[in-house]
C-alpha positions, 0 to 999 in steps of 0.5 A, a space after each residue: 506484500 505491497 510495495 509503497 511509495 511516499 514523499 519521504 522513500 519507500 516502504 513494503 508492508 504485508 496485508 491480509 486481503 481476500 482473493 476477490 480484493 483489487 490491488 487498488 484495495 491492498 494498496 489502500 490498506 497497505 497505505 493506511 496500516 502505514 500511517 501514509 496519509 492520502 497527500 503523502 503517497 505517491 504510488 502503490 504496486 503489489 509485489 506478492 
């Protein structure tokens, strides 16, 4: 679970990633599975 935050709040999404996957790449895909676009986002924090 990735927690994100965006302009608008906070949002926590589940993803799928590999035990070799950065929590930069989670972010990422938690991000864009959102539909948070890339001037919206402010921060991202793997929560589990």
């Amino acid at each position: 679970m990735v927690e994100l935050r965006w302009s608008e709040g906070r949002r926590v999404e589940t993803v799928e990633v590999g035990p070799l996957a950065t929590d930069a790449a989670a972010i990422d895909m938690a991000r864009r599975q959102a539909g948070i676009s890339g001037t919206e986002f402010r921060t991202g924090v793997v929560v589990a």
